[in-house]
Each structure stands twice: as structure tokens, then as C-alpha cells.
C-alpha positions in Angstrom: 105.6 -9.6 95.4 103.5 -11.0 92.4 103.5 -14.8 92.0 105.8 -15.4 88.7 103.7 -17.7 86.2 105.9 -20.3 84.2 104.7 -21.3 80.9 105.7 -24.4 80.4 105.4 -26.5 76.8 102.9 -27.9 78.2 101.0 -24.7 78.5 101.8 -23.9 75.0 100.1 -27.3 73.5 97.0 -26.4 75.2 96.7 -23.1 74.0 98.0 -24.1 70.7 94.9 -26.6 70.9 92.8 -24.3 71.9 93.5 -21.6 69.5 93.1 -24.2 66.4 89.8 -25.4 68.0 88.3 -21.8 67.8 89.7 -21.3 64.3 88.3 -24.8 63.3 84.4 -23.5 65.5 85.2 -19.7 63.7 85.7 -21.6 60.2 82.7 -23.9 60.8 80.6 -21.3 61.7 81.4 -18.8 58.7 81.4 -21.9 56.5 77.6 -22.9 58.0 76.5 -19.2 57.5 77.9 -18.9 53.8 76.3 -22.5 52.9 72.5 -21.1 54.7 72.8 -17.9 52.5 72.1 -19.6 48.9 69.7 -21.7 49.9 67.6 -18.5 51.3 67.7 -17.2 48.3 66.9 -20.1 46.5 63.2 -20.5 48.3 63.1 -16.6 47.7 63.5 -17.0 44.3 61.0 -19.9 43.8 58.4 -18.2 45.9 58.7 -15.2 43.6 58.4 -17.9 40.4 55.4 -19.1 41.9 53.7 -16.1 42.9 54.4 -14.7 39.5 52.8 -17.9 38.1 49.8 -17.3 40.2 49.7 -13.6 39.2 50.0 -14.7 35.6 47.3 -17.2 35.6 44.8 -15.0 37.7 45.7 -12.4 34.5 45.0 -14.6 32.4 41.7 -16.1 33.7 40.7 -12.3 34.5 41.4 -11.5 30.3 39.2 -14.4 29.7 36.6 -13.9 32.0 36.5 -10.5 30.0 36.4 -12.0 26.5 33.6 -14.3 27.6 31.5 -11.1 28.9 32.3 -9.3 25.9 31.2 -11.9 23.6 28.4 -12.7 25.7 27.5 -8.7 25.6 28.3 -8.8 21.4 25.6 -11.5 21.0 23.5 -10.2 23.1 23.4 -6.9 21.2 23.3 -8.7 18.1 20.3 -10.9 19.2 18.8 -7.8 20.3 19.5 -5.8 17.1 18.4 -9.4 15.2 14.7 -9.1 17.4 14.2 -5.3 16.3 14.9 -5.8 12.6 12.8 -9.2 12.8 9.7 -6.9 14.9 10.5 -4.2 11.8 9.8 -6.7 9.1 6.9 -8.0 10.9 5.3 -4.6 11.1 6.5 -3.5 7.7 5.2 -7.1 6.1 1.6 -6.7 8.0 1.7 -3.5 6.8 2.5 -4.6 3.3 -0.4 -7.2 3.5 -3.0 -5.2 4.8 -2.2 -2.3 1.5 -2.3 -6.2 -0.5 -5.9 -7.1 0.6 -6.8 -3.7 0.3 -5.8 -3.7 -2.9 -7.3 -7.1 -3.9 -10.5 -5.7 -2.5 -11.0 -2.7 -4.2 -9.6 -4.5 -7.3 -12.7 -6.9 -6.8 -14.9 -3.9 -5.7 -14.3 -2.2 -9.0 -14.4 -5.7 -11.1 -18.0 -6.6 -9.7 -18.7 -2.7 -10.5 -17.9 -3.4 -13.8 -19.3 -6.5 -14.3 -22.4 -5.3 -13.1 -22.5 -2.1 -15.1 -21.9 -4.5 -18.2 -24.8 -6.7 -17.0 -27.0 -3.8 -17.0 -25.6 -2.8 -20.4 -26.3 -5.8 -22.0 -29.5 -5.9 -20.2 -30.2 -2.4 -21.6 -29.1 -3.8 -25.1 -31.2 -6.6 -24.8 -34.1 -5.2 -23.2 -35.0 -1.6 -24.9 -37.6 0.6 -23.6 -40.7 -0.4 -24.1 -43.6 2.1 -25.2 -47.3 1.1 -25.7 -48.7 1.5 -29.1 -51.3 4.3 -28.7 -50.7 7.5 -28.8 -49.7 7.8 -25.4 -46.9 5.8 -26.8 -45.6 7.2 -29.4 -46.1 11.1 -27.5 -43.7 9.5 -25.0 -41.4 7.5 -27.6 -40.9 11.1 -29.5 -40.1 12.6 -26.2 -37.4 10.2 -25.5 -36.0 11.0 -29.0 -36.2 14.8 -28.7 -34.6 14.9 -25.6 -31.8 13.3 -27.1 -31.8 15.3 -30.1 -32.1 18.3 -27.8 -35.8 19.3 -29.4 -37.6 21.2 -26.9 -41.5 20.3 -26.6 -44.0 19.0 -24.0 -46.4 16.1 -23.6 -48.5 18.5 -23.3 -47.9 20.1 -26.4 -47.8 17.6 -28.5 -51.0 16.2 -27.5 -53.0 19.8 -28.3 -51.7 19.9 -31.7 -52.2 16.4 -32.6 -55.5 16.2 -31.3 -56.0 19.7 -33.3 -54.5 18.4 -36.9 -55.9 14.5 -36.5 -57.8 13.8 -33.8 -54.9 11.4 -33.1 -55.1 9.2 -36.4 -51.6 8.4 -37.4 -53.2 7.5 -41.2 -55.0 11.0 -41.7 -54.7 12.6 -44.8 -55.6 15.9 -45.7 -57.2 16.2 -49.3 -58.6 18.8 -49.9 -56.8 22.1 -49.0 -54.1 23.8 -51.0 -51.2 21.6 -50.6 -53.6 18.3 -51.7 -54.2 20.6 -54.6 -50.4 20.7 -55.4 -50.1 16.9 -55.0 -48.4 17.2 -52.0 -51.3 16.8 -49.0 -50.6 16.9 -45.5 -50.4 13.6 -43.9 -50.2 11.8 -40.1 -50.9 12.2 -36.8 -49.3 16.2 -37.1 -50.3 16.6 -40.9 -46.8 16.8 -42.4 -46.2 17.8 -46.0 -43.7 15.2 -47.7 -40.9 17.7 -48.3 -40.6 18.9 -44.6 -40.8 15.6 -43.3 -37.9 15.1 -45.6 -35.8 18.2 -44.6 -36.7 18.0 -40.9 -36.3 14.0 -40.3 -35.0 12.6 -36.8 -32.3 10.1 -37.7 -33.0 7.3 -35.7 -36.7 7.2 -36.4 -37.9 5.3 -39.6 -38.3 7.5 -43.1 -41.6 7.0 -43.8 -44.5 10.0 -43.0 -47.0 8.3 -41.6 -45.0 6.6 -39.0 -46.4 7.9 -36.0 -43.1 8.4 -33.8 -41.4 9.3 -37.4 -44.3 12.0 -37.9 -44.8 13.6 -34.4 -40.5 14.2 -33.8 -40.1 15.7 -37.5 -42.9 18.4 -36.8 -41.0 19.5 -33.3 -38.3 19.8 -35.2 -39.8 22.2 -37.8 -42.0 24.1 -35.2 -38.5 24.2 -33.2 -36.8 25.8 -35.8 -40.0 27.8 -37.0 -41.4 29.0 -34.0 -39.0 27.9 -31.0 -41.2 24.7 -29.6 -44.4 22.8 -30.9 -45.3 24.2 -27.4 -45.9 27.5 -29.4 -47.9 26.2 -31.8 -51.5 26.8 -31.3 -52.9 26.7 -34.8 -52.0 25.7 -38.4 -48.4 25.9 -38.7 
């Protein structure tokens, strides 16, 4: 027959005790749990703030890091572009000084040219052509003259017909054939009349007949227009 348990008050202040001392344990226990919870999130919360921190700062120190290397890039492609234009202007300026000094040379090239063709200008002015005087001389001298004059004749022609009219005496006179008879006798080294030495004169040689270089370039001048060159000539003319 089952034992019959008696509760006595006794019993009942124990439990009582007991159940109150398990509430109080359940209470400290939910309490101790709800007080841990905050403060986990709390260290969560700052260890996100600081990692954020750090991710923010390495951001920051990548930007400039960036920056820097662009700059650094931008001068050095303005340094470079700087070295090119200064090489350019280098080249161009050696360029531009070489064309200078050519320049200046052939400047004083041509001056010296010029000064030296004056020099022998004034040398030519100062010193004429000399001729002897003979008849060699004055053949020569009337030479000179005609081929300026553009009055064709030879030494050689020249010399047969003065030998042939005077023997080569620029004073010879002719007295005694028709034209001495008219007043008007043939004189010089070519025996010229008065009034074809007059109509046949080379300006540039003196007006007087019996002037030897006078004389010998007024007769090529009529024999030229009479019979095409003194050359022709081979008798009295």
C-alpha cells in the first residue's frame, strides 16, 4: 500500500524558498544576458568605426599617392615637351646662324668683288693704255679705236697702204697732183684730203689731219664706207 507523504508547513517554506531562489538565479541570469548584449554591440560598432577609419585613410593615402604620380607624370611630360622645343630652337637657331654667316660671307665676297673691280677701274682710269709713238703705235692705237667704233681693218692693212701713200711720214704732203692744184692737197700718214677728214672723223681722236691716230682711223672709216675695209684698198683710193 503506498507510503502517504505529509506536507507539512515546513515543507512548504522550503519549496517556497526554493522556488524564489530559482526565480531570483532565472532573473539574474536573463538580467546578466540582457546587460552582455549592448556591450557586444558596442565593440562591434567601434570595430566597424575603426575599420572604416582605416579604410578611409588607406583611400585617402591611395588618392594621393595617385595625385603625386600624376603630377610627377605631368612634369615629366612637360620637362620632356620643354627639352624638345629647347633641342628645336637649338637646331632651328644653328640653322639660322649658319644661313647668317653665310650671308655675311657672300655679303663680304661680293663687297671685296666690288671693291676690287673699282680698284681696277680706277686703276684703268688712272692708268690708260699706253701705245709707243711710232708707227707701230699709232697702227695699234687706231685699232683700238676702230674696234670700238666697229670699223673693220687689219694691222696688216693699214700698214700696206700707209707704207704705199707715205712711206710712214705722219707730216707728208702731197703737192703736186690734182687735189694740191685745187688747194686742197692730200696730207698724213694715209694722204687725207681736208674735207674727208672732216666728214669721216672718229670722235674721240683729235681734229687735226695730220695727227697720226686722227689720220689713219678717218681713212678706215672712208675706205669702210667706200670700199668695205682699208683691207681692200690696194691702190689710190
Amino acid at each position: 500500500m503506498p507510503r502517504t507523504i505529509r506536507i507539512t508547513r515546513s515543507h512548504k517554506l522550503a519549496t517556497a524558498v526554493l522556488v524564489a531562489a530559482g526565480s531570483v538565479t532565472a532573473i539574474a541570469a536573463t538580467g546578466g544576458q540582457s546587460d552582455a548584449q549592448p556591450a557586444a554591440a558596442k565593440t562591434s560598432i567601434a570595430a566597424e568605426k575603426v575599420a572604416g577609419v582605416s579604410t578611409a585613410k588607406e583611400a585617402a593615402a591611395k588618392k594621393a599617392a595617385q595625385e603625386t604620380a600624376a603630377k610627377k607624370a605631368a612634369a615629366d611630360a612637360a620637362a620632356a615637351k620643354k627639352a624638345v622645343a629647347e633641342r628645336k630652337a637649338a637646331a632651328e637657331k644653328a640653322v639660322a646662324d649658319r644661313k647668317a654667316e653665310a650671308k655675311k660671307s657672300a655679303e663680304k665676297a661680293r663687297s671685296e668683288k666690288q671693291a676690287a673691280n673699282r680698284s681696277t677701274e680706277r686703276k684703268a682710269v688712272a692708268a690708260p693704255k699706253q701705245y709707243k709713238n711710232n708707227l707701230d703705235g699709232w697702227i695699234r692705237e687706231s685699232l683700238d679705236i676702230m674696234k670700238k667704233k666697229k670699223i673693220p681693218g687689219s694691222y696688216e692693212g693699214l700698214h700696206r697702204n700707209i707704207m704705199r701713200e707715205s712711206s710712214g711720214n705722219p707730216n707728208a704732203v702731197n703737192d703736186w697732183d690734182v687735189n694740191a692744184q685745187n688747194g686742197i692737197p692730200s696730207k698724213g700718214l694715209l694722204q687725207v684730203i681736208q674735207p674727208t677728214f672732216d666728214a669721216y672723223h672718229v670722235n674721240g681722236t683729235p681734229k687735226k689731219l695730220t695727227d697720226p691716230v686722227a689720220n689713219i682711223t678717218a681713212a678706215a672709216n672712208y675706205a669702210a664706207d667706200k670700199y668695205g675695209s682699208i683691207d681692200n684698198v690696194d691702190s689710190a683710193y
